[in-house]
ChimeraX commands (.cxc) that place a marker at each C-alpha (Angstrom):
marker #1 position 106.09,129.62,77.74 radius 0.5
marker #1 position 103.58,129.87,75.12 radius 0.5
marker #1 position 103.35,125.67,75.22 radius 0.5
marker #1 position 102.64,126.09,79.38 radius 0.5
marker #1 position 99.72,128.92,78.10 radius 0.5
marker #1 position 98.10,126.55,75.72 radius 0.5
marker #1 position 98.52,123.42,77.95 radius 0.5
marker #1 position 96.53,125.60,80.74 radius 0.5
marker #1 position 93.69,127.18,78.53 radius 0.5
marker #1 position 93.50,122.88,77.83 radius 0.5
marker #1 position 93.49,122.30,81.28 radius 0.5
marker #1 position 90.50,124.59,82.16 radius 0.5
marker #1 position 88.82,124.04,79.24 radius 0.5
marker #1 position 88.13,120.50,80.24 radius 0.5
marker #1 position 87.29,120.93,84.25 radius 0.5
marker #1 position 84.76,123.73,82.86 radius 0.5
marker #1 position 82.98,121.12,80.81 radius 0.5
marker #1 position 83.28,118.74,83.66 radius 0.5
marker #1 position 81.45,121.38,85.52 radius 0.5
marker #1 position 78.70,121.97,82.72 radius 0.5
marker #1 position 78.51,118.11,82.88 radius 0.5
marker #1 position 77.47,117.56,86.12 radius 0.5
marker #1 position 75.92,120.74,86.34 radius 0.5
marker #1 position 73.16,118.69,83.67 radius 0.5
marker #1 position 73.38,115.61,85.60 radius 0.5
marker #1 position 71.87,117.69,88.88 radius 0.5
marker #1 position 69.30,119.25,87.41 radius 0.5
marker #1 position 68.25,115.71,85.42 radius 0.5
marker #1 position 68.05,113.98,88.52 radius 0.5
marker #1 position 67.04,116.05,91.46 radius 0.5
marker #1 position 68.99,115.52,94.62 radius 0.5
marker #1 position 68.43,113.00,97.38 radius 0.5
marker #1 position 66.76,110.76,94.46 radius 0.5
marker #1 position 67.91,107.86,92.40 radius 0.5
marker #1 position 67.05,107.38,88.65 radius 0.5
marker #1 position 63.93,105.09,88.01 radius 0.5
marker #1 position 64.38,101.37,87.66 radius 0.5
marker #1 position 62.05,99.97,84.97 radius 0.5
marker #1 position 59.17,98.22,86.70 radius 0.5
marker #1 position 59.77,94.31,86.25 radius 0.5
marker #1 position 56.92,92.39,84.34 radius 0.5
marker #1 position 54.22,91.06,86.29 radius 0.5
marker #1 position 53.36,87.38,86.75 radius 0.5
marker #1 position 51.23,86.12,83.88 radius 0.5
marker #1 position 47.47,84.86,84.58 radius 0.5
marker #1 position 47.11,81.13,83.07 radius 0.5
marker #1 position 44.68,78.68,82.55 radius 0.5
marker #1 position 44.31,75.50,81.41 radius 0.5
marker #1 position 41.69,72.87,80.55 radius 0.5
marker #1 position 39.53,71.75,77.66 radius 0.5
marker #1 position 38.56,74.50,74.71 radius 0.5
marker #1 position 35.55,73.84,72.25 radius 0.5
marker #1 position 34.06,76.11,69.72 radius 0.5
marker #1 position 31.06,77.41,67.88 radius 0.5
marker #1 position 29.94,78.49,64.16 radius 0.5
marker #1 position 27.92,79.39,61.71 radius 0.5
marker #1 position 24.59,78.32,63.93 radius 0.5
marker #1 position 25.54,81.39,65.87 radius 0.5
marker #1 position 26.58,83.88,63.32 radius 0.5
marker #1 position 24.78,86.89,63.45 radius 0.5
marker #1 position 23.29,86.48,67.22 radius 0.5
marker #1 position 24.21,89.48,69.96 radius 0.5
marker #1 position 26.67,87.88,72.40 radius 0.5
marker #1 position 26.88,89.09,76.03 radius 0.5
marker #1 position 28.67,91.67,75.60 radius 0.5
marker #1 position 26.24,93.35,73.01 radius 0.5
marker #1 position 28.67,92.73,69.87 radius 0.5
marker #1 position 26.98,90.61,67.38 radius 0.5
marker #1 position 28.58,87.05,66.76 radius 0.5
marker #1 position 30.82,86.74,63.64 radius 0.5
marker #1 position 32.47,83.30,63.12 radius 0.5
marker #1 position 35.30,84.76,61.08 radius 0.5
marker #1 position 36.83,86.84,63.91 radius 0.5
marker #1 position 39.50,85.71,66.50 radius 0.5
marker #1 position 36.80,85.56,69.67 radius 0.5
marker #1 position 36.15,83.21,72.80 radius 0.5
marker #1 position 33.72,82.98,75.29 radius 0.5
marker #1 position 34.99,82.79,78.82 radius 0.5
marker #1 position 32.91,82.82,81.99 radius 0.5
marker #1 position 34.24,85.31,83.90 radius 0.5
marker #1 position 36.94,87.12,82.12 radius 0.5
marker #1 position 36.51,90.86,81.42 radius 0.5
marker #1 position 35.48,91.33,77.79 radius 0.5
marker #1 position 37.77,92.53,75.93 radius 0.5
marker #1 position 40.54,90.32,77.30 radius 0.5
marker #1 position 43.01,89.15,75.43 radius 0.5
marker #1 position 44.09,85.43,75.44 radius 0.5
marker #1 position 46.88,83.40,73.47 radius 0.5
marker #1 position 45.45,80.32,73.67 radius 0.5
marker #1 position 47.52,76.99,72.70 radius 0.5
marker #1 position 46.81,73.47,71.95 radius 0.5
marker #1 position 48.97,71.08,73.65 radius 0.5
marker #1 position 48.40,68.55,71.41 radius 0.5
marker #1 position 49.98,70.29,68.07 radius 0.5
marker #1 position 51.68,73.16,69.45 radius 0.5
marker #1 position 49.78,75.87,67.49 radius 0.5
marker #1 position 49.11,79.16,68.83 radius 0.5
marker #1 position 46.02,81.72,68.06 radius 0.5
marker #1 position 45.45,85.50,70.45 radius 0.5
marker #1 position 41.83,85.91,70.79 radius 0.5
marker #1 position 39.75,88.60,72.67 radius 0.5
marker #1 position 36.45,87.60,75.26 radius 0.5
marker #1 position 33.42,88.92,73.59 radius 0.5
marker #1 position 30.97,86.80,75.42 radius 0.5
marker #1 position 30.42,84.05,78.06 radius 0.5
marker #1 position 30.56,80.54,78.44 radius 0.5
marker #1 position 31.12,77.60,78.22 radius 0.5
marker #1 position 28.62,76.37,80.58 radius 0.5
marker #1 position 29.07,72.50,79.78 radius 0.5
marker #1 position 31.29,69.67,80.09 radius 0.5
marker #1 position 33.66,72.04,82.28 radius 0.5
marker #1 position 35.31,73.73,79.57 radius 0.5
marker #1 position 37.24,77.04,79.92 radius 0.5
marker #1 position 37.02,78.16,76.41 radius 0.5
marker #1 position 34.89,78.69,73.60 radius 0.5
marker #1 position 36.44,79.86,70.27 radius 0.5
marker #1 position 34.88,81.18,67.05 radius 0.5
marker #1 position 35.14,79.34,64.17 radius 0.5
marker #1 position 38.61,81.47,62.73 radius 0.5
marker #1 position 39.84,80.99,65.96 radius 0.5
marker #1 position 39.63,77.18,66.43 radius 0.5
marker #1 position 40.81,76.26,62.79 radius 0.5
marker #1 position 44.33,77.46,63.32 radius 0.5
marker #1 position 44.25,74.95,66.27 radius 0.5
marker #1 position 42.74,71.93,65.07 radius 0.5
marker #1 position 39.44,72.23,67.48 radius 0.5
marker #1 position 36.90,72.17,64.17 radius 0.5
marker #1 position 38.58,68.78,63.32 radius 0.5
marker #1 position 38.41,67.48,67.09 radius 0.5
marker #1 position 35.33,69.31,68.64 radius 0.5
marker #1 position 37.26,70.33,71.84 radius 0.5
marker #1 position 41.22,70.24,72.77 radius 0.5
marker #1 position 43.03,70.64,75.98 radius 0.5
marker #1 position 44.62,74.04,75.73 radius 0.5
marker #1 position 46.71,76.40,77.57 radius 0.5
marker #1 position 45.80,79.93,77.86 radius 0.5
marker #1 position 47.43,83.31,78.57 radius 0.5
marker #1 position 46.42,86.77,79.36 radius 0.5
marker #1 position 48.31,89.15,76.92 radius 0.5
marker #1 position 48.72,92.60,76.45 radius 0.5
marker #1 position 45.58,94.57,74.92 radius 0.5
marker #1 position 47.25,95.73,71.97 radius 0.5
marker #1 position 48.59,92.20,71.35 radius 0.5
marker #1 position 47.35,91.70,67.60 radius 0.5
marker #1 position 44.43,88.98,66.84 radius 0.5
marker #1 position 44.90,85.99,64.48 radius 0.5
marker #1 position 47.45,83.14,64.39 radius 0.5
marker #1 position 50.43,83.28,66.87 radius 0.5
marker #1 position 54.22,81.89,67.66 radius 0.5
marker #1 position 54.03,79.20,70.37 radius 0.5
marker #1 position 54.93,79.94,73.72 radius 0.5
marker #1 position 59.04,79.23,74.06 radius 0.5
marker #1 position 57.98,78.20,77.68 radius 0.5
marker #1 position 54.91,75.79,76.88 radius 0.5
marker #1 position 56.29,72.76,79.12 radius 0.5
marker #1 position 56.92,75.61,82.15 radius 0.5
marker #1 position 53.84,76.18,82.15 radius 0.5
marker #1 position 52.89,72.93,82.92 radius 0.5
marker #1 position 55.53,72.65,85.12 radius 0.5
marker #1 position 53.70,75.50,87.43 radius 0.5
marker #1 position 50.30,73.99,86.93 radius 0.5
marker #1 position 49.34,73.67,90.75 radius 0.5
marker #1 position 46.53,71.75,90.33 radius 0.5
marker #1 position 47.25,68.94,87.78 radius 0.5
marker #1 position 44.32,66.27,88.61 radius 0.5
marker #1 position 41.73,69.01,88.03 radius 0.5
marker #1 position 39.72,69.44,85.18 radius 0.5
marker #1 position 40.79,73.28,84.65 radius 0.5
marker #1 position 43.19,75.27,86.65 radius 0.5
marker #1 position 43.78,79.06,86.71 radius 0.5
marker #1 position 46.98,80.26,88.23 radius 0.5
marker #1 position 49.92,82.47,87.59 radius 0.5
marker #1 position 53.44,82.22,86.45 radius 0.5
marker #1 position 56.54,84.30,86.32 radius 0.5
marker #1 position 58.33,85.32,83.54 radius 0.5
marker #1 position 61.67,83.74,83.90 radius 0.5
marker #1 position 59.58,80.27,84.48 radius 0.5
marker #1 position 61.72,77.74,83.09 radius 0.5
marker #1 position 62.74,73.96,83.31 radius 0.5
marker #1 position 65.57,73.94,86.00 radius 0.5
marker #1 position 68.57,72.12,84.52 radius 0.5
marker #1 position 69.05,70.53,87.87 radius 0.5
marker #1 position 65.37,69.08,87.15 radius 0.5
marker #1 position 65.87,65.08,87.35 radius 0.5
marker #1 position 64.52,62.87,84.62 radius 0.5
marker #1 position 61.67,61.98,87.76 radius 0.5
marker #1 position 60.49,65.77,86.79 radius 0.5
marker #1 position 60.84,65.54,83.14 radius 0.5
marker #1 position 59.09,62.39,83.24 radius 0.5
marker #1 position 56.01,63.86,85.69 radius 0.5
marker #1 position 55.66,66.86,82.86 radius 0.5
marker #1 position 52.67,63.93,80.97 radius 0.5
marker #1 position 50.82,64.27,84.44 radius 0.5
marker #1 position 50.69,68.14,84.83 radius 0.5
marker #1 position 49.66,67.92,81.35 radius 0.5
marker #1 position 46.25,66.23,81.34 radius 0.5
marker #1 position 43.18,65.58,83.88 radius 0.5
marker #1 position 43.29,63.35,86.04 radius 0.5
marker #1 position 41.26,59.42,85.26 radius 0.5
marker #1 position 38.49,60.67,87.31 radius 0.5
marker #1 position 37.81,63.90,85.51 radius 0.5
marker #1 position 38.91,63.06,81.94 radius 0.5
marker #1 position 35.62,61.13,81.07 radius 0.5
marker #1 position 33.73,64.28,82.37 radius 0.5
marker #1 position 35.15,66.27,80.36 radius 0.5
marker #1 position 36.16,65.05,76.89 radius 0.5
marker #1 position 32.48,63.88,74.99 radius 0.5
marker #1 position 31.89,60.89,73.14 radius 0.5
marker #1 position 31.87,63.06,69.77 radius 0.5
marker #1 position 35.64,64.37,70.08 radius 0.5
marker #1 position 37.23,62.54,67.55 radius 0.5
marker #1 position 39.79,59.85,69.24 radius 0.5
marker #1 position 42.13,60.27,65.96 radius 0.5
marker #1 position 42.55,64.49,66.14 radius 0.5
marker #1 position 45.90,63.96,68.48 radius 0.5
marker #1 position 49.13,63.82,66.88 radius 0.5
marker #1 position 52.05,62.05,68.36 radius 0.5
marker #1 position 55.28,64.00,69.04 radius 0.5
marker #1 position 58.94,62.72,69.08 radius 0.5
marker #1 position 62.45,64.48,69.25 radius 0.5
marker #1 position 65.14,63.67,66.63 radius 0.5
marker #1 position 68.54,63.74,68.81 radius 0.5
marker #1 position 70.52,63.76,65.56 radius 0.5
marker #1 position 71.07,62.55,61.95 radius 0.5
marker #1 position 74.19,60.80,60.72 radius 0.5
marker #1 position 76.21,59.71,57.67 radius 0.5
marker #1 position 78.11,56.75,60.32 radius 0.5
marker #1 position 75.35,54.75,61.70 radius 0.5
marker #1 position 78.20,54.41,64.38 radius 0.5
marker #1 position 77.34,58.00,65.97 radius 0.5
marker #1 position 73.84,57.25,65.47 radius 0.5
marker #1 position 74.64,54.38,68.19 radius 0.5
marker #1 position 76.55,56.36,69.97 radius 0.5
marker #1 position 74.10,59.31,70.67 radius 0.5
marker #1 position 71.43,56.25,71.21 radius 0.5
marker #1 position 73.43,54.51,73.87 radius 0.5
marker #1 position 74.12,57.88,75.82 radius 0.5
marker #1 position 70.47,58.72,75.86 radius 0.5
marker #1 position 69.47,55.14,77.31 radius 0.5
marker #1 position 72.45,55.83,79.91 radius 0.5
marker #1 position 70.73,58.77,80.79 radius 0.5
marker #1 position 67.07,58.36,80.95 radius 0.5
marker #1 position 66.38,54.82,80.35 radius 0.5
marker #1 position 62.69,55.44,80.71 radius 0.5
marker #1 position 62.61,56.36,77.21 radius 0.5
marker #1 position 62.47,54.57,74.09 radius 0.5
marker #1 position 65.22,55.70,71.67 radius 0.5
marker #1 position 65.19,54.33,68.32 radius 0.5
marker #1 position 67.21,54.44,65.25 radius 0.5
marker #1 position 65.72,55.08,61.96 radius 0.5
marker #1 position 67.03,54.58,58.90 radius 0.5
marker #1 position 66.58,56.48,56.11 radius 0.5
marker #1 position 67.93,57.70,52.29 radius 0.5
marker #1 position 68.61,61.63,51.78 radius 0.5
marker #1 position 70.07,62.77,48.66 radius 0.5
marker #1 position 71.17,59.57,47.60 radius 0.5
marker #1 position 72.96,58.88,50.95 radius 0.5
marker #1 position 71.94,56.49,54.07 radius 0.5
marker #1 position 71.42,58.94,57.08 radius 0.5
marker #1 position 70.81,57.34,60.56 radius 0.5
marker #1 position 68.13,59.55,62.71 radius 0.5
marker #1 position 68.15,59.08,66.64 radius 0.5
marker #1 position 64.70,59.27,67.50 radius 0.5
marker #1 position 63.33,59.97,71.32 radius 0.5
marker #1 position 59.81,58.95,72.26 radius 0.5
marker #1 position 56.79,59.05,71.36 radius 0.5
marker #1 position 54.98,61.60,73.31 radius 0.5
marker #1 position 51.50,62.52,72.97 radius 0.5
marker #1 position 51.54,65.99,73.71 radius 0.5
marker #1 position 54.32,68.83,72.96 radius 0.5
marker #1 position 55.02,70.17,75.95 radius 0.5
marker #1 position 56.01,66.14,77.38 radius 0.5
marker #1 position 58.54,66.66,74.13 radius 0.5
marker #1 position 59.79,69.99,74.70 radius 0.5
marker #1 position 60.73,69.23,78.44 radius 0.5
marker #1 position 62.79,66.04,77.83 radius 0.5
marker #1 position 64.53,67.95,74.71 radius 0.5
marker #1 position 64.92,70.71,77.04 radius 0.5
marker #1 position 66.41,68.16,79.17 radius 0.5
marker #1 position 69.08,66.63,76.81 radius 0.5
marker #1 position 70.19,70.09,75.53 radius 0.5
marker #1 position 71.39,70.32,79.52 radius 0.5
marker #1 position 73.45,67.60,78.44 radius 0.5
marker #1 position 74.81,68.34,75.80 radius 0.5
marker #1 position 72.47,66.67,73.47 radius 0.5
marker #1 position 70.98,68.84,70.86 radius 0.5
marker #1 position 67.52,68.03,69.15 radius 0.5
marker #1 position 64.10,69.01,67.45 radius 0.5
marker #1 position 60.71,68.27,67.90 radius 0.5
marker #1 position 58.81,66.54,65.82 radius 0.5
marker #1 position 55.12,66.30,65.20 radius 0.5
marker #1 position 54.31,62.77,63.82 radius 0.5
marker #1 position 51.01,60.51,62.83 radius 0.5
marker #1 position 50.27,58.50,65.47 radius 0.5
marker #1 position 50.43,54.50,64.93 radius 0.5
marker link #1:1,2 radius 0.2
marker link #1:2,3 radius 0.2
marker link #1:3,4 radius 0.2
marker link #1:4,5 radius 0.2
marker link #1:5,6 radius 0.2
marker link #1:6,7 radius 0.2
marker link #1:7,8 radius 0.2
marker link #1:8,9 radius 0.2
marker link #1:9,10 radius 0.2
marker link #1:10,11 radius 0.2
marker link #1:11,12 radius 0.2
marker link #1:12,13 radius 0.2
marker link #1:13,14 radius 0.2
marker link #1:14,15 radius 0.2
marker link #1:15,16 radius 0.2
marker link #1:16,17 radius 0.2
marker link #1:17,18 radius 0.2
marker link #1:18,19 radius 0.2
marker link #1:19,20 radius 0.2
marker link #1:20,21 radius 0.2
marker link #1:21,22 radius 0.2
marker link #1:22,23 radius 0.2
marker link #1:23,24 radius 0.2
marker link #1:24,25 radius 0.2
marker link #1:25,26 radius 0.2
marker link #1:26,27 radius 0.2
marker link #1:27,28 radius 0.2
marker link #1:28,29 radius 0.2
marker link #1:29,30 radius 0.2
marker link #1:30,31 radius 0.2
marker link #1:31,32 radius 0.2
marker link #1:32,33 radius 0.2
marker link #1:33,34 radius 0.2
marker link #1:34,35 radius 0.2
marker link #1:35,36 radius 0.2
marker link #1:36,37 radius 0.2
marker link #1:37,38 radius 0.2
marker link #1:38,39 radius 0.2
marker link #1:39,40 radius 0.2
marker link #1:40,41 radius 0.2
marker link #1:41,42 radius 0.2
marker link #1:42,43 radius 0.2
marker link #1:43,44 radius 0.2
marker link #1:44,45 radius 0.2
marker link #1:45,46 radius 0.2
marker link #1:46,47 radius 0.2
marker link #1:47,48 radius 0.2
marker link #1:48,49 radius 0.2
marker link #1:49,50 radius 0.2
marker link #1:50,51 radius 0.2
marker link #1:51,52 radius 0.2
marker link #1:52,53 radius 0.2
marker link #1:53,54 radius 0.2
marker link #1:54,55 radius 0.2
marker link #1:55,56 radius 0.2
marker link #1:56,57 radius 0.2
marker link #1:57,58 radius 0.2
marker link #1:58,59 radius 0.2
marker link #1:59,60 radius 0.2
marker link #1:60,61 radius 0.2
marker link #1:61,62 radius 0.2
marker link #1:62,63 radius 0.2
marker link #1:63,64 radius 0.2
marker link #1:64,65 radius 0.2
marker link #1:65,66 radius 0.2
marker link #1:66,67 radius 0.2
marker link #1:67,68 radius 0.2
marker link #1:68,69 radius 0.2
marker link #1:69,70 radius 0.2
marker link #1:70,71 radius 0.2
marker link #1:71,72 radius 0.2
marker link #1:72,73 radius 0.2
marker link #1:73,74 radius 0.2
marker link #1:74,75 radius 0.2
marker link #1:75,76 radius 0.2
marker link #1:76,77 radius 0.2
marker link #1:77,78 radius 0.2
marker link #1:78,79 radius 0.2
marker link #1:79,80 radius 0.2
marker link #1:80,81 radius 0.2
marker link #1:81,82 radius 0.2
marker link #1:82,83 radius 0.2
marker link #1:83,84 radius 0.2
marker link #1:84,85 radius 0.2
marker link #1:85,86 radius 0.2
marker link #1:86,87 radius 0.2
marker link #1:87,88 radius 0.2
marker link #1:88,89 radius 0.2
marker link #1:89,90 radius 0.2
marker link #1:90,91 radius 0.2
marker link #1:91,92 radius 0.2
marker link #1:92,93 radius 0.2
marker link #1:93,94 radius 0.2
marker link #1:94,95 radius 0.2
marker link #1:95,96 radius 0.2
marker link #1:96,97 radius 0.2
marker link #1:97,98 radius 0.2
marker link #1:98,99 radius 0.2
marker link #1:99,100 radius 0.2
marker link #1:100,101 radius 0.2
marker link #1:101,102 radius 0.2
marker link #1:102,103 radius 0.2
marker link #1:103,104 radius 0.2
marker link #1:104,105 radius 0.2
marker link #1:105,106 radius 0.2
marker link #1:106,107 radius 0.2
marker link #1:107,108 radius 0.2
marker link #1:108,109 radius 0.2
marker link #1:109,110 radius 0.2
marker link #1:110,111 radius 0.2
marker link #1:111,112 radius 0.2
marker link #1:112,113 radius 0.2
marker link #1:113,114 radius 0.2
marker link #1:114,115 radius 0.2
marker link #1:115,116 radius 0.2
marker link #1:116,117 radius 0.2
marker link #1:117,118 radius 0.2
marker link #1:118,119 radius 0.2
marker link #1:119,120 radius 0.2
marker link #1:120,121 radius 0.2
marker link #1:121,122 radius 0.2
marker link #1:122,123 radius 0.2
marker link #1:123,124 radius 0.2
marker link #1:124,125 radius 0.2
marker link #1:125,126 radius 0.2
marker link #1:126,127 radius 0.2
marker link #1:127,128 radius 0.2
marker link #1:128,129 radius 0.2
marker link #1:129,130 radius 0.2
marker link #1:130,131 radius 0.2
marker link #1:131,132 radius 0.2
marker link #1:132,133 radius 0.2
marker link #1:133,134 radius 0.2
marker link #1:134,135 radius 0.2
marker link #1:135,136 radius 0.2
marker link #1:136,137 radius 0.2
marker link #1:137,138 radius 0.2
marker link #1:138,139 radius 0.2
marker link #1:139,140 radius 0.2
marker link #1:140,141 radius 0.2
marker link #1:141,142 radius 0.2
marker link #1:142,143 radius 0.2
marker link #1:143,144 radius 0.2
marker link #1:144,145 radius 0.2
marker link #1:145,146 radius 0.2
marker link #1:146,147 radius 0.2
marker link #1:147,148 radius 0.2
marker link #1:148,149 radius 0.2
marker link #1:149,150 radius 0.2
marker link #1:150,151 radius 0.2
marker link #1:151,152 radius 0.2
marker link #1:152,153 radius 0.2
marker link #1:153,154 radius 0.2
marker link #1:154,155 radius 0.2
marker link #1:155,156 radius 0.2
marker link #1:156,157 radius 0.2
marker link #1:157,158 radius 0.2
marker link #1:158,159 radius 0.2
marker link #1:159,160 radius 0.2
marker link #1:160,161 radius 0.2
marker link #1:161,162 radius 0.2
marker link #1:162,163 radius 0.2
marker link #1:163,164 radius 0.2
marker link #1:164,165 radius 0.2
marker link #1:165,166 radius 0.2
marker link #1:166,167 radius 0.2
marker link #1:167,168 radius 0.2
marker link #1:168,169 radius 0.2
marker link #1:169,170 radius 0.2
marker link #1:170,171 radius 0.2
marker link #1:171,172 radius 0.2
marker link #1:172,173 radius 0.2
marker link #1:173,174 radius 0.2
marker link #1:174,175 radius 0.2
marker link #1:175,176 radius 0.2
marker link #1:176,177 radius 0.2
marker link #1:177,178 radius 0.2
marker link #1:178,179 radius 0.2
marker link #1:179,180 radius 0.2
marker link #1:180,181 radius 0.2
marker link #1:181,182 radius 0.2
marker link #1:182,183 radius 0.2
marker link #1:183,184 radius 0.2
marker link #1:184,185 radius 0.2
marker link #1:185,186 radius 0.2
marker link #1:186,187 radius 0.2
marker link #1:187,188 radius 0.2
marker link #1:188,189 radius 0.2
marker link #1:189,190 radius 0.2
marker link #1:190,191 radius 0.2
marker link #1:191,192 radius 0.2
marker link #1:192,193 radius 0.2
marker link #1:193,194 radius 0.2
marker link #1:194,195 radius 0.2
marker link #1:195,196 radius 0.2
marker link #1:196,197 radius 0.2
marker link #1:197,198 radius 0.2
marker link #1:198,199 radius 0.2
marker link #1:199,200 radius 0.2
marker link #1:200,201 radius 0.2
marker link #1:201,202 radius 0.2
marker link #1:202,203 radius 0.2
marker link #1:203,204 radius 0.2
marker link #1:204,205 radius 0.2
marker link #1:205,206 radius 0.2
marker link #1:206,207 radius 0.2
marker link #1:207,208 radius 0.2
marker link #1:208,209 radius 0.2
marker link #1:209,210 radius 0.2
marker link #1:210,211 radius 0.2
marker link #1:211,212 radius 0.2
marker link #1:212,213 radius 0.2
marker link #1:213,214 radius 0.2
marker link #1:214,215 radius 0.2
marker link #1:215,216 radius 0.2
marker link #1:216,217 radius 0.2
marker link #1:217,218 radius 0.2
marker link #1:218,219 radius 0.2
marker link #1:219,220 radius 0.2
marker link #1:220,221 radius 0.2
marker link #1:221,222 radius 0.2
marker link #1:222,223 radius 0.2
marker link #1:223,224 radius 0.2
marker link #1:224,225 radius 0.2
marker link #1:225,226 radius 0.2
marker link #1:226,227 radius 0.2
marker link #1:227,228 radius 0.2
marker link #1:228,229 radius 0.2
marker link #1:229,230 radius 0.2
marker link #1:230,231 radius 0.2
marker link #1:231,232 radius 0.2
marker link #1:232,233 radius 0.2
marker link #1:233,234 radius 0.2
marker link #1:234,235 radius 0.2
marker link #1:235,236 radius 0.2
marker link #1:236,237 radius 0.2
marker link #1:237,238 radius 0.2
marker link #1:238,239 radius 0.2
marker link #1:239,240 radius 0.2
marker link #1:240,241 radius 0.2
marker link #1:241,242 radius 0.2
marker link #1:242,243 radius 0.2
marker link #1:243,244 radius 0.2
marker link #1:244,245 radius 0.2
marker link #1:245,246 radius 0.2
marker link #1:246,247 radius 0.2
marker link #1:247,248 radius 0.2
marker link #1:248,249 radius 0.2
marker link #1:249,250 radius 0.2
marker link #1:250,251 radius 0.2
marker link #1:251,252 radius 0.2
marker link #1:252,253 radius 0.2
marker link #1:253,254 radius 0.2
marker link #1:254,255 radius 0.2
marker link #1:255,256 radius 0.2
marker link #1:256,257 radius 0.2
marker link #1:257,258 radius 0.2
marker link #1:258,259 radius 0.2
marker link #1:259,260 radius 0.2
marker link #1:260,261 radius 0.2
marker link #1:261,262 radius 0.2
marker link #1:262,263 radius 0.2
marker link #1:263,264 radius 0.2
marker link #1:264,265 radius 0.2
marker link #1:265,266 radius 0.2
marker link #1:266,267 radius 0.2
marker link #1:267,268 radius 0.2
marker link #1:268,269 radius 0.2
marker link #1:269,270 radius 0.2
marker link #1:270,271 radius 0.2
marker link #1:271,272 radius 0.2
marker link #1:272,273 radius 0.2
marker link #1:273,274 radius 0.2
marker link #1:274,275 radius 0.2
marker link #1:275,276 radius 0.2
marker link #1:276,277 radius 0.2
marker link #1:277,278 radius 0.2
marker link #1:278,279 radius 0.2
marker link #1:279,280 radius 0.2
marker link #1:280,281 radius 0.2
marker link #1:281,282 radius 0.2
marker link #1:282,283 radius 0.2
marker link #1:283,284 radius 0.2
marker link #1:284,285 radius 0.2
marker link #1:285,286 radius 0.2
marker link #1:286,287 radius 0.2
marker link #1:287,288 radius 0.2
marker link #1:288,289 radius 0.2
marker link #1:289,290 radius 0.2
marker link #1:290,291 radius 0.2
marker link #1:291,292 radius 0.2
marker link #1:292,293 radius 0.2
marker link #1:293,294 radius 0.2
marker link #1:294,295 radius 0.2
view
């Protein structure tokens, strides 16, 4: 008897703090409404074209938007652009990132989208070259200024450019843009064309006084080996599969020990590189990017 007593206090001990449960549950969420879904991210404002910078000449001067110019901050110039916008701007030639904020406007020459301050343009190479194609994207506000990861989805966004034969595009992209798998190696292959202007535009854009030997050359190494046998192997497969490409095997001494590297291209710009890696990871082909003089 006693053992039925305590097994019924247990009993209605636990429907009473069922009760109490959703007794908190009602008065959390009223009735006839469902809990709020997190808003999903909004498509991300691009553009791309050619980026140039400015320096010391200017330090000092009042830019448009009344701040005074100050070559050591992360700034740009962008023509229409709110100030205060906030831009992670990348150069597809090296891969390196920088976040900058419009303070003024411009450029109004040689149809460039961007000008950068001196601090901003080092990190990318533009001081060495005098002007770079570059990708840019509008970030969050309280996205800090100064040098910056590259995007993971640099050859997407090529991928979405809509207008590749133009000088400069603006145009949006989603953030789950990425490189289909079932892309063929036609796609992968197109990625060099969404990347630059067009034959017609290029001269109008790029001035004689951009140095012709800023660009680096990018390839992917597909593996290193001890057997020069797998080395052949992995070289063989990746001719199979996109025989566009020039694979090579290079040979070289690593602690005291002959390793075999399968190399893949050369490409003259990252993203190319990161969309025909992209593509042999698909595969089953694993690999790394690397950024190499140019011969």
């Amino acid at each position: 008897m006693i053992l039925f007593r305590r097994l019924q206090v247990l009993v209605l001990s636990s429907c009473f703090f069922f009760l109490l449960t959703l007794l908190g549950a009602s008065a959390r969420t009223a009735p006839g409404t469902t809990k709020a879904v997190p808003a999903t991210s909004t498509a991300t404002t691009v553009l791309r074209g050619r980026a140039s910078w400015y320096g010391s000449y200017f330090q000092g001067r009042r830019t448009t938007s009344g701040e005074r110019y100050n070559r050591f901050k992360y700034t740009c110039a962008h023509k229409t652009l709110p100030f205060g916008t906030r831009l992670r701007v990348t150069n597809v030639k090296n891969g390196k990132s920088v976040i900058v904020r419009v303070t003024d406007r411009g450029p109004f020459r040689h149809q460039r989208i961007l000008d950068l301050s001196e601090a901003a343009a080092k990190p990318l190479g533009v001081v060495d070259c005098g002007a770079t194609t570059v990708v840019a994207e509008v970030v969050a506000p309280e996205t800090p200024l100064g040098p910056a990861s590259t995007p993971e989805n640099l050859a997407a966004l090529f991928a979405a450019d809509p207008n590749p034969d133009a000088a400069f595009t603006t145009y949006t992209v989603t953030p789950d843009a990425r490189i289909s798998p079932a892309d063929s190696a036609a796609r992968v292959a197109a990625t060099a064309t969404l990347i630059a202007a067009s034959t017609s535009t290029k001269a109008e854009v790029i001035t004689s006084t951009e140095s012709v030997n800023c660009p680096a050359g990018f390839l992917i190494q597909a593996g290193s080996f001890i057997d020069a046998a797998n080395a052949q192997s992995v070289q063989a497969r990746i001719k199979s599969l996109m025989p566009e490409l020039n694979v090579t095997i290079s040979q070289d001494l690593l602690d005291g020990r002959q390793r075999s590297r399968v190399l893949v291209g050369q490409f003259g710009e990252r993203p190319e590189a990161e969309a025909v890696r992209q593509q042999l990871l698909v595969w089953g082909i694993g690999g790394l990017v690397r950024e190499v003089a140019l011969r």
